[in-house]
GUKETI-563249 format. One record per residue (C-alpha): z, x, y; residue in three letters; residue number from 1. Coordinates in nm, 2 decimals. Layout:
N
<pt z="Z" x="X" y="Y" type="ALA" seq="NUM"/>
...
This chain:
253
<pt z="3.45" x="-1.99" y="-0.15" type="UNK" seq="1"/>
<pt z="3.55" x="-1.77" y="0.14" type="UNK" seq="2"/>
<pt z="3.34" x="-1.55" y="0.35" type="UNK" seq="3"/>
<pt z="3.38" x="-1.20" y="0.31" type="UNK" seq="4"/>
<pt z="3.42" x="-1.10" y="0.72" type="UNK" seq="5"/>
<pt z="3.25" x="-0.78" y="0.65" type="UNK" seq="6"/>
<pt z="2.93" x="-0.96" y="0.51" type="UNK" seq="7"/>
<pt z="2.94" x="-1.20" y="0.81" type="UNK" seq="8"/>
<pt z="2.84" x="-0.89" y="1.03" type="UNK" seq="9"/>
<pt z="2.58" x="-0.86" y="0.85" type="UNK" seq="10"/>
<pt z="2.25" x="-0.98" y="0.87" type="UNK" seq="11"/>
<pt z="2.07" x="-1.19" y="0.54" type="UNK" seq="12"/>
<pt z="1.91" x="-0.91" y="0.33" type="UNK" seq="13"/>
<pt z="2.07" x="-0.65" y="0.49" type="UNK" seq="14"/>
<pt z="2.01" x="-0.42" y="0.20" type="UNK" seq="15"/>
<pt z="1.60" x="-0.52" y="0.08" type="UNK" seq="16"/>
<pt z="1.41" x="-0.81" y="0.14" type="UNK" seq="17"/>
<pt z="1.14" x="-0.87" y="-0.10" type="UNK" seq="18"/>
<pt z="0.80" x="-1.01" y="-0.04" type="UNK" seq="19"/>
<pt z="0.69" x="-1.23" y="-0.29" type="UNK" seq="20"/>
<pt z="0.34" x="-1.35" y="-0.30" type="UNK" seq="21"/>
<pt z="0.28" x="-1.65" y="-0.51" type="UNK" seq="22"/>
<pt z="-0.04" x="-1.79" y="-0.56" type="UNK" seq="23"/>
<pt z="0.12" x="-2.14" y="-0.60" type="UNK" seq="24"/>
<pt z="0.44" x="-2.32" y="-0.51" type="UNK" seq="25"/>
<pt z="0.77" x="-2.14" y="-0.52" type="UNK" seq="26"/>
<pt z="1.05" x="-2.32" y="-0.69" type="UNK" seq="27"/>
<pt z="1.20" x="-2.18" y="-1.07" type="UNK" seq="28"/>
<pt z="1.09" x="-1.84" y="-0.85" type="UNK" seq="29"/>
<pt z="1.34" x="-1.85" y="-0.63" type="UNK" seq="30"/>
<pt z="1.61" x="-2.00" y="-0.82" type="UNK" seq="31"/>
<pt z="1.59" x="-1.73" y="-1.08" type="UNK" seq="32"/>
<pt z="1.57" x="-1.49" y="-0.77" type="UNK" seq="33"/>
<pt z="1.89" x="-1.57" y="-0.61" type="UNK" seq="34"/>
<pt z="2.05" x="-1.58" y="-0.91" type="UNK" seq="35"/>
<pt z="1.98" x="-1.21" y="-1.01" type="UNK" seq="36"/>
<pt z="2.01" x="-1.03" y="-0.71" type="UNK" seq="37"/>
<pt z="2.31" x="-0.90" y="-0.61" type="UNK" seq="38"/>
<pt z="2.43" x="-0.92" y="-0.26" type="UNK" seq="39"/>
<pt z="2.22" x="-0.82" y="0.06" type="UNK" seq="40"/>
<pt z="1.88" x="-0.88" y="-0.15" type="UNK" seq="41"/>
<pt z="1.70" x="-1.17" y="-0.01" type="UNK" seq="42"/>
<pt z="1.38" x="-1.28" y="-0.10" type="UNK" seq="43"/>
<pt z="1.10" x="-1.40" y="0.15" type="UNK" seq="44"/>
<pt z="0.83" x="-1.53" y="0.03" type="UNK" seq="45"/>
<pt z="0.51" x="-1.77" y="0.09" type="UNK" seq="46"/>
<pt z="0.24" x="-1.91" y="-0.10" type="UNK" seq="47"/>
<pt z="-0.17" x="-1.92" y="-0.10" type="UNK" seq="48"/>
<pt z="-0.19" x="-2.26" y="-0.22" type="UNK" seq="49"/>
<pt z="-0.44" x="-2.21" y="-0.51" type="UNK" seq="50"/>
<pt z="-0.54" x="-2.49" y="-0.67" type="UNK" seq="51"/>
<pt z="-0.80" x="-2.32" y="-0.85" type="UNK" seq="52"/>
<pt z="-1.07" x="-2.03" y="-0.88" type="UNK" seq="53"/>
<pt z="-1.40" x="-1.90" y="-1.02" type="UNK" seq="54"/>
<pt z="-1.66" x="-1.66" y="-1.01" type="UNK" seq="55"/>
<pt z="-1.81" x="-1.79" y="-0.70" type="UNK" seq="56"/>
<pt z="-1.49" x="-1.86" y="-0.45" type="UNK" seq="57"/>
<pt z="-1.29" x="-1.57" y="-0.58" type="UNK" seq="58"/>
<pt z="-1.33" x="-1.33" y="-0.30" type="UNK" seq="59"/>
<pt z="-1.23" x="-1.66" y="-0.05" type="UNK" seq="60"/>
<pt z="-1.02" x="-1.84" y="-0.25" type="UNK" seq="61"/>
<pt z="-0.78" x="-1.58" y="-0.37" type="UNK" seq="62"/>
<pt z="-0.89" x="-1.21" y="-0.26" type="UNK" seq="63"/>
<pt z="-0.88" x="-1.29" y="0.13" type="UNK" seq="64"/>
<pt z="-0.55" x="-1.56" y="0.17" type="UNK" seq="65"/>
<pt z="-0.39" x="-1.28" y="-0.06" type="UNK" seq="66"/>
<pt z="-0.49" x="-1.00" y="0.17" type="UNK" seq="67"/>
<pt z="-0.35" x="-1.23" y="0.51" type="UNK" seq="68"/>
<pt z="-0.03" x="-1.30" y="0.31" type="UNK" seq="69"/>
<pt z="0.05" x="-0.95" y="0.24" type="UNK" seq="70"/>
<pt z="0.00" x="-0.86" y="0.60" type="UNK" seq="71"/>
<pt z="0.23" x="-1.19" y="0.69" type="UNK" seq="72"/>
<pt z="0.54" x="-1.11" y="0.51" type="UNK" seq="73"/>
<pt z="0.49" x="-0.75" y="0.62" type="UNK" seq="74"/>
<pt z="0.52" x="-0.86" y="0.95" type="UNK" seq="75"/>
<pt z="0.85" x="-0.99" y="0.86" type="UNK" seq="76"/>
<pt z="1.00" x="-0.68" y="0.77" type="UNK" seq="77"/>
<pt z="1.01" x="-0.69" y="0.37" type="UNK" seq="78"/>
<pt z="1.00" x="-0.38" y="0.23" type="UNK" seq="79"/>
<pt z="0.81" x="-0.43" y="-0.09" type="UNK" seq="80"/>
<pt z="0.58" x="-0.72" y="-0.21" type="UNK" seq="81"/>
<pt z="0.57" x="-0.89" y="-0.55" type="UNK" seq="82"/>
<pt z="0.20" x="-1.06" y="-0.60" type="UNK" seq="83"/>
<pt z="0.29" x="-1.32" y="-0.88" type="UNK" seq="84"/>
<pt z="0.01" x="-1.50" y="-1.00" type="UNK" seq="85"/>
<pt z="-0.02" x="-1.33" y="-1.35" type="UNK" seq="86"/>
<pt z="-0.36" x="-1.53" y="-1.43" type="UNK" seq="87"/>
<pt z="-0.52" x="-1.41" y="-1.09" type="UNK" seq="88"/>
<pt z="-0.50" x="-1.11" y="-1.25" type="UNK" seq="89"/>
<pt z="-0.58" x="-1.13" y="-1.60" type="UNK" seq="90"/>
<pt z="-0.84" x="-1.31" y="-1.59" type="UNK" seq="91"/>
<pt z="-1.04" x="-1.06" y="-1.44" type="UNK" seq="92"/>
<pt z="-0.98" x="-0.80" y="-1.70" type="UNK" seq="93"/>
<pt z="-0.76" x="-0.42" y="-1.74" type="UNK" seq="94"/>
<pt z="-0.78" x="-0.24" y="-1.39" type="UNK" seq="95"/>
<pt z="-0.73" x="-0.58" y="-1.16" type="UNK" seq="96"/>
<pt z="-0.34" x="-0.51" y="-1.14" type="UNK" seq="97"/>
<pt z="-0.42" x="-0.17" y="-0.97" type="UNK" seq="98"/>
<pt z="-0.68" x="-0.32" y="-0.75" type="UNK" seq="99"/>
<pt z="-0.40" x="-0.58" y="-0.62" type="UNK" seq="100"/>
<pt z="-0.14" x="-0.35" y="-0.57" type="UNK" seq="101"/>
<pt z="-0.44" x="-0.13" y="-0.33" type="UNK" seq="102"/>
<pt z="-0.49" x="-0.40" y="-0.16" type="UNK" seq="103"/>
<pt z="-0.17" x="-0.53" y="-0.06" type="UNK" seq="104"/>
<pt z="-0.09" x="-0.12" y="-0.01" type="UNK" seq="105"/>
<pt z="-0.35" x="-0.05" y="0.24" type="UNK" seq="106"/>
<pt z="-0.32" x="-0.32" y="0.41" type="UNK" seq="107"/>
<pt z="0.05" x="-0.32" y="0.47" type="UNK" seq="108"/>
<pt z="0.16" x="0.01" y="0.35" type="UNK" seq="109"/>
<pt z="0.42" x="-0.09" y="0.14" type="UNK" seq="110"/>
<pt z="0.52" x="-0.07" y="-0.17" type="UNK" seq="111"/>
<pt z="0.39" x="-0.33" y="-0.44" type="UNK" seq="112"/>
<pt z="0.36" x="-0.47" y="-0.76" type="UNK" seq="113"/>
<pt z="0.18" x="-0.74" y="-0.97" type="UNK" seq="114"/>
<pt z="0.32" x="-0.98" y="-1.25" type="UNK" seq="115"/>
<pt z="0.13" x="-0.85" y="-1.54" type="UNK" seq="116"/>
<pt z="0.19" x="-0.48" y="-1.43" type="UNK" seq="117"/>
<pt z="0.56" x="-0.55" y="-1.38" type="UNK" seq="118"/>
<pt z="0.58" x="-0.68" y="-1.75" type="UNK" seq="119"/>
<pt z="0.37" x="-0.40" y="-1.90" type="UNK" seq="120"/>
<pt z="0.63" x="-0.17" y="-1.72" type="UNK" seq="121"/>
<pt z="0.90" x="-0.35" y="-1.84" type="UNK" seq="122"/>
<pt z="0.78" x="-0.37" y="-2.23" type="UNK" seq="123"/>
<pt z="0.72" x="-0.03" y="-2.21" type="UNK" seq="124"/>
<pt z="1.10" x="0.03" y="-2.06" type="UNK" seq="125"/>
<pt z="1.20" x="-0.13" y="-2.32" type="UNK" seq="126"/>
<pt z="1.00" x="0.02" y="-2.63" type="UNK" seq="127"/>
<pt z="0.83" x="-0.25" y="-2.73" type="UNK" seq="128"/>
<pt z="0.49" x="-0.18" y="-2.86" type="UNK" seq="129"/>
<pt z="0.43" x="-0.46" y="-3.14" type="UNK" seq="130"/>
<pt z="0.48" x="-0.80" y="-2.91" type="UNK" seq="131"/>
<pt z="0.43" x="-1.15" y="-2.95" type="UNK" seq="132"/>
<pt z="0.33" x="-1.30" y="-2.67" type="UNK" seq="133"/>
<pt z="0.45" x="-1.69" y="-2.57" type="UNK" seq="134"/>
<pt z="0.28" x="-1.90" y="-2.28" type="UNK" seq="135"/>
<pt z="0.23" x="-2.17" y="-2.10" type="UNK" seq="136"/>
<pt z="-0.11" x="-2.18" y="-1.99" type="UNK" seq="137"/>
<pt z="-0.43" x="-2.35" y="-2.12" type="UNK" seq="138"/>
<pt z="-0.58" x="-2.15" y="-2.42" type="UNK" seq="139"/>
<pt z="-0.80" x="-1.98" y="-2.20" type="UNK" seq="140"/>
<pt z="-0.55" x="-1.82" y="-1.95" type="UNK" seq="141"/>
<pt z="-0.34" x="-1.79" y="-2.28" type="UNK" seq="142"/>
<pt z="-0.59" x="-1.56" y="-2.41" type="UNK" seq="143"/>
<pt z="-0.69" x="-1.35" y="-2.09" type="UNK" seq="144"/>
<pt z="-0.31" x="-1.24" y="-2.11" type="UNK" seq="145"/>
<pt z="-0.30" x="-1.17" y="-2.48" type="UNK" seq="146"/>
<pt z="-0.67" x="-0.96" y="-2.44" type="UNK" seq="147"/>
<pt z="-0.51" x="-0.79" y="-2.11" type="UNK" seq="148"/>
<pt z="-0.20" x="-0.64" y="-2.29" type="UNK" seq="149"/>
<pt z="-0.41" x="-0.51" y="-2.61" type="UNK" seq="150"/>
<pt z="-0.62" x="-0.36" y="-2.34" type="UNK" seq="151"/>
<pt z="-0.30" x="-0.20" y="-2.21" type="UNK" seq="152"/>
<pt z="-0.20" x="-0.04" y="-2.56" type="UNK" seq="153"/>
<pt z="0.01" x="-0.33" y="-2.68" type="UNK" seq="154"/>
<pt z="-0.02" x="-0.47" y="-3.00" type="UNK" seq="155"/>
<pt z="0.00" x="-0.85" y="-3.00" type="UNK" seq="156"/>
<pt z="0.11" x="-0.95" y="-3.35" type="UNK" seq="157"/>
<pt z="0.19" x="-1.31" y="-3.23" type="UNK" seq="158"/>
<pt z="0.12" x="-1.56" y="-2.98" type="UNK" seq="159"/>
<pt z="0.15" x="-1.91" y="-2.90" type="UNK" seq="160"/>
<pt z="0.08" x="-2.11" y="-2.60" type="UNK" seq="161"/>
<pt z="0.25" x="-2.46" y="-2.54" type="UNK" seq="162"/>
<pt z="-0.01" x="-2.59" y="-2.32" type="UNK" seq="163"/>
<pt z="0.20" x="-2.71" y="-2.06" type="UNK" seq="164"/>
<pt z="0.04" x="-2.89" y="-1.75" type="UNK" seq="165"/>
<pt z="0.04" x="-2.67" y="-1.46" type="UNK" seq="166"/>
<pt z="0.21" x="-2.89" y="-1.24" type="UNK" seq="167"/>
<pt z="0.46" x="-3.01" y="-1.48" type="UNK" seq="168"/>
<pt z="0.59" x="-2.66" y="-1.56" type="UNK" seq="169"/>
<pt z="0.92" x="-2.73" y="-1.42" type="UNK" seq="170"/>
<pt z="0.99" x="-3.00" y="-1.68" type="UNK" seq="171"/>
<pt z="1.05" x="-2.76" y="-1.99" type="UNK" seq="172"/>
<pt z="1.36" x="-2.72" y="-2.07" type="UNK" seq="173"/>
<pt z="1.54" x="-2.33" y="-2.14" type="UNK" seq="174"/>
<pt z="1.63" x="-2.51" y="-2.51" type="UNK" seq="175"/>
<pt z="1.21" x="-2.59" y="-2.55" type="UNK" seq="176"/>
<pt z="1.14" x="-2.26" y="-2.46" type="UNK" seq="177"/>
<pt z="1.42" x="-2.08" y="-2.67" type="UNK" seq="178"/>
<pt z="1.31" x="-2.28" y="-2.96" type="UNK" seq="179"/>
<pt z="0.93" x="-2.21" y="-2.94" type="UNK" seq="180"/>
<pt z="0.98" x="-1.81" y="-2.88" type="UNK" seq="181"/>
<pt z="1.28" x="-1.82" y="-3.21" type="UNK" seq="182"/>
<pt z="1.00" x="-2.00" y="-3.40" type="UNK" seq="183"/>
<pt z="0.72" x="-1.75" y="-3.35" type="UNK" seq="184"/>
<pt z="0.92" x="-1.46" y="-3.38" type="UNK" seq="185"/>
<pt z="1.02" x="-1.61" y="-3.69" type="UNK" seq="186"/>
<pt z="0.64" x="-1.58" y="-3.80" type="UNK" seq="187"/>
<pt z="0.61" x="-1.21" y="-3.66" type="UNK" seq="188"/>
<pt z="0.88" x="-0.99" y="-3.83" type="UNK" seq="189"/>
<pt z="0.73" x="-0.69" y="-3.72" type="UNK" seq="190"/>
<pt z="0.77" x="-0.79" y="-3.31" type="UNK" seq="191"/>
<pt z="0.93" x="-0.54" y="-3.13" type="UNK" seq="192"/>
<pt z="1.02" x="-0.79" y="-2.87" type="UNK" seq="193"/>
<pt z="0.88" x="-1.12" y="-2.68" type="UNK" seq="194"/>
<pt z="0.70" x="-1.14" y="-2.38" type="UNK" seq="195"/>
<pt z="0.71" x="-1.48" y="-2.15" type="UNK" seq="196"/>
<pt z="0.45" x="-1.47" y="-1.90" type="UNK" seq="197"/>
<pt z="0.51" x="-1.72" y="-1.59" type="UNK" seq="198"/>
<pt z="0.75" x="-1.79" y="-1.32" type="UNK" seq="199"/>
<pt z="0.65" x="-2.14" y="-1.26" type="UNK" seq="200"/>
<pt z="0.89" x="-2.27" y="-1.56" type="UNK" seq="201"/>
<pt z="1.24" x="-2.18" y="-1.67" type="UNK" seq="202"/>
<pt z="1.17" x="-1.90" y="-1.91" type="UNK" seq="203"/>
<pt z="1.43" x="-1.67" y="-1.78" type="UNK" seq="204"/>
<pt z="1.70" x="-1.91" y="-1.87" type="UNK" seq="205"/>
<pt z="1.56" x="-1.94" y="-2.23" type="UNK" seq="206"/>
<pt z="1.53" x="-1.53" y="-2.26" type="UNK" seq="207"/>
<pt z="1.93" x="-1.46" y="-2.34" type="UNK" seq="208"/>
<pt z="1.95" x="-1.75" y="-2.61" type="UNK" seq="209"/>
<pt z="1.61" x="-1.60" y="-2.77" type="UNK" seq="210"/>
<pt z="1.77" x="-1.34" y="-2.80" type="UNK" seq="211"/>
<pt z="2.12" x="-1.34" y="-2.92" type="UNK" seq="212"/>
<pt z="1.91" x="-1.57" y="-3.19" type="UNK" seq="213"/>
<pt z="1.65" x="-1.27" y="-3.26" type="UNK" seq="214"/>
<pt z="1.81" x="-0.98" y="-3.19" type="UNK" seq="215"/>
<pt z="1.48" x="-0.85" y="-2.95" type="UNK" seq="216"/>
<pt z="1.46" x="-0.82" y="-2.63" type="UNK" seq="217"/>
<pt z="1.25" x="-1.06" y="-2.40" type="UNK" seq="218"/>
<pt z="1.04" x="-0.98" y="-2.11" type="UNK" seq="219"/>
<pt z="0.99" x="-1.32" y="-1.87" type="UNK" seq="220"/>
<pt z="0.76" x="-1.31" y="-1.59" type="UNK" seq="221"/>
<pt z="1.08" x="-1.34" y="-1.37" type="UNK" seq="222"/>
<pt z="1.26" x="-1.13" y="-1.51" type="UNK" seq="223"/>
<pt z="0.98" x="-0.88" y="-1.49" type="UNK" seq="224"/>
<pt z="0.93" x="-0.95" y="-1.16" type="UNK" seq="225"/>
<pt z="1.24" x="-0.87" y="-1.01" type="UNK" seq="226"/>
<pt z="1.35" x="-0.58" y="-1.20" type="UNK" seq="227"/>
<pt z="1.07" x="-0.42" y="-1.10" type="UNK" seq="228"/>
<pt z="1.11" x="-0.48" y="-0.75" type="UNK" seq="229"/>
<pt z="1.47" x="-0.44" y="-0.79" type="UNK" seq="230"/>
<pt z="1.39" x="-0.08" y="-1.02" type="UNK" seq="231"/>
<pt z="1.12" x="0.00" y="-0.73" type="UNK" seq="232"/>
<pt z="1.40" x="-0.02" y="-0.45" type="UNK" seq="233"/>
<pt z="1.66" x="0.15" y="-0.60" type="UNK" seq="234"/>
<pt z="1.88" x="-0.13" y="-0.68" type="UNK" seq="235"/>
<pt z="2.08" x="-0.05" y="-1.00" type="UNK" seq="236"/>
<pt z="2.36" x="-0.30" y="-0.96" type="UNK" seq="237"/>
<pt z="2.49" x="-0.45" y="-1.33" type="UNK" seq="238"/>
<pt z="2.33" x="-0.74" y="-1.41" type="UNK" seq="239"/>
<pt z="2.51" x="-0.92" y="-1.68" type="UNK" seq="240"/>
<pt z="2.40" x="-1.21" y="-1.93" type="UNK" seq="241"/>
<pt z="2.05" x="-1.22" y="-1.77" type="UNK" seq="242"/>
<pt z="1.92" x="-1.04" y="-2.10" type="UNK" seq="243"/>
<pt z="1.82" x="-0.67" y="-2.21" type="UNK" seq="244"/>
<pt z="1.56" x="-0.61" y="-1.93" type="UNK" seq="245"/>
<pt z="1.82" x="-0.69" y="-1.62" type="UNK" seq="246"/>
<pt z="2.12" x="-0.51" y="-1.77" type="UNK" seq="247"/>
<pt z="1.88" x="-0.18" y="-1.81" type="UNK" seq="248"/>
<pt z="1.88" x="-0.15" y="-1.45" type="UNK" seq="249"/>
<pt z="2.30" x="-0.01" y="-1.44" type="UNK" seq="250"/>
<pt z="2.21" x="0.16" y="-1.71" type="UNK" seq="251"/>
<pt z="1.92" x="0.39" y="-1.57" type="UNK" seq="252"/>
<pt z="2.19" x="0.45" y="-1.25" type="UNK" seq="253"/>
């Protein structure tokens, strides 16, 4: 391919760079990221390394690496952050989204959004009220999600986790994933639309073949992510076969 001259002049994200936080490694993340953005949106992002949390090591485990990761990629110029570990955040009930996004504000007085919030404003973007809800989280994680969007005026008529192992996300495939979200919408006719949660797995890819099969739109934790951040920005470039929730973004310009 050969290189436009004028974008050679220009430095890499020379329209936004985005800050994304991610409690864990970054791989799907950014494969899905580069994939979306259109050109001059970069992505720079790092990781706390989580293995795992409770009651007890919350506030050192997860509340104070976030705090000196926000002010990290802050020094390097972004000019919004994405905090996506959706679990950090539902586990600890309604309300924890905001106290994230304050966080991350005061200390680096940007912008800033969490994965959960993202989605909520994306379902909501796209009318979906009634959702079912498919994971891949352990049952308990599962459930914190599923309590955290009734608590947020959703009505879950469906969900399903498939238990995946955490570090073994990457393994399922779009086709799994498609199959599992067709299936349970398949037990949920009144489901406005399908939420995904998770960027650790390839969920985005699955979205656009759930639905041309369905015929409702799908929110992915990527794809929530981003078009958020994206939406946040002012970054209305089409975004074609990436589903409903990416295309929206031309459409509101």
């Amino acid at each position: 391919m050969a290189i436009d001259p004028t974008d050679s002049a220009r430095p890499f994200g020379w329209r936004k760079r985005i800050g994304i936080l991610s409690p864990t490694v970054i791989e799907t993340a950014a494969y899905d990221f580069y994939r979306l953005a259109p050109d001059g949106v970069s992505m720079c992002a790092t990781t706390s390394n989580i293995e795992h949390w409770n009651k007890e090591n919350f506030q050192a485990h997860v509340i104070d690496p976030l705090v000196a990761s926000a002010k990290y990629l802050a020094s390097r110029d972004v000019d919004y952050i994405m905090h996506c570990g959706m679990p950090v955040v539902t586990t600890r009930g309604k309300g924890f989204e905001e106290e994230v996004v304050r966080l991350i504000t005061e200390a680096t007085g940007l912008p800033a959004s969490t994965s959960i919030r993202s989605a909520i404003r994306a379902l909501a973007h796209l009318g979906v009220h009634k959702v079912a809800v498919l994971s891949p989280y352990p049952q308990e994680l599962h459930q914190s999600a599923v309590k955290f969007l009734a608590d947020s005026g959703f009505e879950v008529v469906a969900d399903r986790t498939m238990d995946v192992v955490f570090k073994r996300l990457q393994d399922v495939t779009p086709a799994e994933i498609a199959a599992a979200g067709k299936a349970l919408l398949a037990t949920a006719p009144r489901a406005e639309g399908l939420y995904v949660p998770c960027n650790q797995w390839s969920a985005a890819d699955a979205a656009p073949l759930i639905e041309q099969a369905c015929g409702v739109p799908v929110v992915t934790g990527a794809h929530a992510d981003h078009w958020e951040a994206f939406r946040a920005l002012g970054i209305t470039d089409r975004i074609e076969g990436r589903g409903r929730l990416m295309a929206s973004l031309s459409a509101a310009s």
